[in-house]
C-alpha positions in Angstrom: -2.5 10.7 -31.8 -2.0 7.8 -29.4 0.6 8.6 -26.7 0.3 5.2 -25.4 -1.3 2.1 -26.7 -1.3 -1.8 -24.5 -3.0 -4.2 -26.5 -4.0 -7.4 -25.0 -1.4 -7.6 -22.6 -1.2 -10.2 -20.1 0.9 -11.0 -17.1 0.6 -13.9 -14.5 3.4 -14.0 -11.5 4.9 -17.6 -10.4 3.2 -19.2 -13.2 3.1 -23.5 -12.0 3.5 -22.8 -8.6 0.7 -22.5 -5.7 1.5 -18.7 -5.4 0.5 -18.8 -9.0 -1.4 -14.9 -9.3 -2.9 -13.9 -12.7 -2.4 -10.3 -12.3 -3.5 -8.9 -15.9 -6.1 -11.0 -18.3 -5.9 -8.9 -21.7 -5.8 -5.3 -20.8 -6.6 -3.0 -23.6 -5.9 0.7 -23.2 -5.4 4.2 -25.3 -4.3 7.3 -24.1 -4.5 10.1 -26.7 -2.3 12.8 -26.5 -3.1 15.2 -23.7 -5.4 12.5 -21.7 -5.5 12.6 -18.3 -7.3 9.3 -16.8 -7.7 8.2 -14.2 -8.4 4.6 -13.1 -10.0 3.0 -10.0 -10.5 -0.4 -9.0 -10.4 -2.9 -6.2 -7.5 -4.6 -4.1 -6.2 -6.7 -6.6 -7.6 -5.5 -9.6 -3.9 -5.0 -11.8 -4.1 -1.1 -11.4 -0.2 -1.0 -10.2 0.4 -3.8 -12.0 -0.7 -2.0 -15.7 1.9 1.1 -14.4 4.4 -1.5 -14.0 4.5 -3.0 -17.1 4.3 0.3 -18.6 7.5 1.2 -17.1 9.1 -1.9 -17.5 9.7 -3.2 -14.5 7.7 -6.8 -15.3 8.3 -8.2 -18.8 4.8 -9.0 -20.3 3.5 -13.0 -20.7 1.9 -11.5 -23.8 0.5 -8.4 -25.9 2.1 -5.1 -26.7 2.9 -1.8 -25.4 3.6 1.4 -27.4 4.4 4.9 -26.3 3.8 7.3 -29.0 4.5 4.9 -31.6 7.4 3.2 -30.6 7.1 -0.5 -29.6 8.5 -0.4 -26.2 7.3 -4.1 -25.2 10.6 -5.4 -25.0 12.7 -2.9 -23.9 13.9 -2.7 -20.6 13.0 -0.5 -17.8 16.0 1.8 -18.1 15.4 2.4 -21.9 12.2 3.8 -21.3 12.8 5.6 -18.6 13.2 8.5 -21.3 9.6 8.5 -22.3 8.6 8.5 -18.9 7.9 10.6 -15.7 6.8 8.3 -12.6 5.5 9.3 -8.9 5.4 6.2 -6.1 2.9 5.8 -4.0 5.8 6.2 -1.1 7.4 9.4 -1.2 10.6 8.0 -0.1 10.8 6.6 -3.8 11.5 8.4 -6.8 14.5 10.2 -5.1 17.7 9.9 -3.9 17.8 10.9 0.1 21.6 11.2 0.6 21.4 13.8 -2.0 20.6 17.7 -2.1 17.2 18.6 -3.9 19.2 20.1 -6.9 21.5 16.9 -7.3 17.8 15.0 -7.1 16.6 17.5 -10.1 19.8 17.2 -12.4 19.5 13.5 -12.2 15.9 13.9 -13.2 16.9 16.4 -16.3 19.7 13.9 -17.4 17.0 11.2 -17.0 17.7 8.2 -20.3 20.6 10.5 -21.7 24.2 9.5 -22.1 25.9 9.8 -18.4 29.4 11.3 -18.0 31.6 11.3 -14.8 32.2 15.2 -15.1 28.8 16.3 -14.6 28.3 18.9 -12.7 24.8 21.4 -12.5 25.8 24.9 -14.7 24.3 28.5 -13.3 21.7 28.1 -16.3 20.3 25.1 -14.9 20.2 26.0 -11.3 18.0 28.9 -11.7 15.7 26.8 -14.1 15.6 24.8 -11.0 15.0 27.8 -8.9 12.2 29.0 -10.5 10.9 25.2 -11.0 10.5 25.1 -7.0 9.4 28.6 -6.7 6.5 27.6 -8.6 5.5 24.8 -6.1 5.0 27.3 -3.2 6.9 25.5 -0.5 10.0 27.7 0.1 12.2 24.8 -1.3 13.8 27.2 -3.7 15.7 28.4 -0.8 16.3 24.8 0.3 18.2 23.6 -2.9 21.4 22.5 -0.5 19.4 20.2 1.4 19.3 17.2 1.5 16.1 15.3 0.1 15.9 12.9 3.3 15.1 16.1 5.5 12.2 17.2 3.8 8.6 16.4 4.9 6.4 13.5 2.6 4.1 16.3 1.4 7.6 18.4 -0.2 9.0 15.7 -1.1 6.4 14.3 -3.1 6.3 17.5 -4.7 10.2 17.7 -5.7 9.1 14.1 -7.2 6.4 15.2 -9.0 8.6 18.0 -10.1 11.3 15.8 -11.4 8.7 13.6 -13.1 7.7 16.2 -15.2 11.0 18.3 -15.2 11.8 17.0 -18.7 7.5 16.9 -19.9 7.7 13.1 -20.4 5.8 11.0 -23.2 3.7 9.6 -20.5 3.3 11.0 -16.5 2.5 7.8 -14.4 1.0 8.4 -10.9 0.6 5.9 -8.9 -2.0 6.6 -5.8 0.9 9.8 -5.3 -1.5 11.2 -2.6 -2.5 7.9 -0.4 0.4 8.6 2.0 -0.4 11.7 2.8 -2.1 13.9 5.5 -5.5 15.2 4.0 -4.3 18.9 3.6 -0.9 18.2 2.2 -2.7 15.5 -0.1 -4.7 18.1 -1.7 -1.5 20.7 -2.5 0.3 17.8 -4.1 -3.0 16.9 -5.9 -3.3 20.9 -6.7 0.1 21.1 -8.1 -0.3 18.0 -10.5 -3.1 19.4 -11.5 -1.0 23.2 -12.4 1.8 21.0 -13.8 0.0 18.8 -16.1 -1.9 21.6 -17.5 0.8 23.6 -18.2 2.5 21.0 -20.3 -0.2 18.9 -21.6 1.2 16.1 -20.1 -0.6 13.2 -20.7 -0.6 11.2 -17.6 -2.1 7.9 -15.8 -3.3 8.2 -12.7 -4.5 5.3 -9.9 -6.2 6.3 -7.4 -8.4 4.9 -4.1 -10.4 8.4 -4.0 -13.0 8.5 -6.2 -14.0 11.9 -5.6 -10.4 12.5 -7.0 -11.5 10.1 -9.8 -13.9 11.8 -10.5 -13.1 15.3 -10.5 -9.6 15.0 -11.9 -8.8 14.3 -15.8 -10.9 13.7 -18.4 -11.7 10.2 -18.8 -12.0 7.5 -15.5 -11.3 4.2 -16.3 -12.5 0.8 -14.4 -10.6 -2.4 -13.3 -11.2 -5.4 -12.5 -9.6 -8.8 -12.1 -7.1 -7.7 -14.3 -9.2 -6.2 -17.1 -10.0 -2.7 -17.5 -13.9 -2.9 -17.6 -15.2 0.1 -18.3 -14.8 4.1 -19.4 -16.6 7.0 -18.4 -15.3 10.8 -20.0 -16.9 13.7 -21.0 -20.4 15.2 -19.8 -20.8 12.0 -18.2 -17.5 12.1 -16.0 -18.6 15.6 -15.0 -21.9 14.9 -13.8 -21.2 11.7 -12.4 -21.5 11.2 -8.3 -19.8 9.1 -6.2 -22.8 6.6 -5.4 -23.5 6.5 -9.6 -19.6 5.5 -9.6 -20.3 2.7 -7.1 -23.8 1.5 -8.6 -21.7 1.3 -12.3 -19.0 -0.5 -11.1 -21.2 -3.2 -9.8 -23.2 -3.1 -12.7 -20.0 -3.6 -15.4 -18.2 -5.9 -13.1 -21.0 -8.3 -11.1 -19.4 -7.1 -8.1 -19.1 -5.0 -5.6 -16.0 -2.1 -5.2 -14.7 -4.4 -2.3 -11.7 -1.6 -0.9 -12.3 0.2 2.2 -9.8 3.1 1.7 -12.4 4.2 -1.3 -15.3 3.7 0.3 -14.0 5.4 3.3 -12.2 7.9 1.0 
């Protein structure tokens, strides 16, 4: 079954003006349920600019968007936001510093449902959360009273990633959720999105610059370029494939070269 479906969708920024940017040209994408792609491309290329309009932040020029069925093309960002789990490439997004990691994780469980001012996190809930951050391996079960702002990027990230997925969300949207971080610490958070989308079958969406990453994560890569997704690769090809036959391909499908330093340093 398709989880998520974007059919022809285009989107062009200050249209008329000489900042004029044509940012998507007719993207076409399906994620069956359980997918886990991942999708590389160039500076430029409408990568972000895809997760966006999947989220709603950007209305679309043209084209449609469905998650699992339901036509979410015009609805905005906050009444999706219940289909959806995100991680920013910044791990100062996604939560709420001035508040304590188990505030941050109750807002994420109450995430597109009916707010009330009496609120308040019952025993129940707080060892769901306890056990939630136990799992990550960071000690931040013991850390529920602090405040988000204290943590490190690497531990905060994964209290994002957590929340993302608190709830197992329609969709899991990762955008280049590693790219700020140190090597080692990018490689735990990359570790335990790997443990927490298997364990809930989340199908997810993930850009990244590192196409080692690319290519070992997930089960099918996907391709952009100038706004187009270009090309697929999955199965026994994905799992053979080498980083020099992902570079060679690109140029091949696109007529150009994979013109982004962080990947080719990556």
């Amino acid at each position: 079954m398709a989880m998520l479906k974007i059919q022809d969708v285009h989107k062009t920024f200050n249209p008329g003006t000489i900042n004029e940017k044509k940012a998507l040209n007719g993207v076409n994408l399906v994620l069956n349920e359980g997918d886990f792609v991942t999708v590389i491309g160039g500076n430029g290329a409408g990568k972000s600019t895809v997760l966006n309009m999947i989220a709603g932040v950007y209305p679309v020029d043209s084209g449609s968007i469905m998650i699992d069925d339901i036509d979410v093309t015009k609805l905005p960002e906050h009444k999706r936001a219940k289909y959806l789990g995100r991680v920013f490439q910044n791990p100062m997004n996604g939560t709420a510093a001035d508040m304590n990691i188990e505030e941050n994780l109750a807002l994420a469980a109450r995430r597109g449902k009916q707010r009330f001012l009496g609120w308040g996190i019952t025993a129940k809930e707080r060892e769901e959360y306890k056990e939630r951050l136990g799992s990550l391996g960071l000690g931040l079960e013991d850390r529920m009273p602090s405040k988000v702002g204290l943590l490190s990027g690497g531990q905060r990230q994964a209290v994002t990633l957590l929340m993302a997925s608190l709830r197992k969300p329609k969709l899991l949207l990762l955008d280049e959720h590693t790219a700020a971080l140190d090597p080692k610490t990018a490689k735990k958070v990359l570790e335990l999105t790997e443990e927490i989308v298997a364990k809930d079958n989340l199908t997810t969406l993930m850009i990244t610059h590192n196409m080692k990453d690319a290519i070992r994560l997930g089960n099918r890569l996907i391709m952009m370029h100038e706004g187009k997704v270009i090309d697929g690769i999955s199965g026994e090809e994905k799992k053979n494939l080498k980083v020099a036959d992902l570079l060679a391909k690109f140029e091949e499908v696109s007529g150009d070269e994979l013109a982004n330093d962080r990947m080719i340093l990556s």
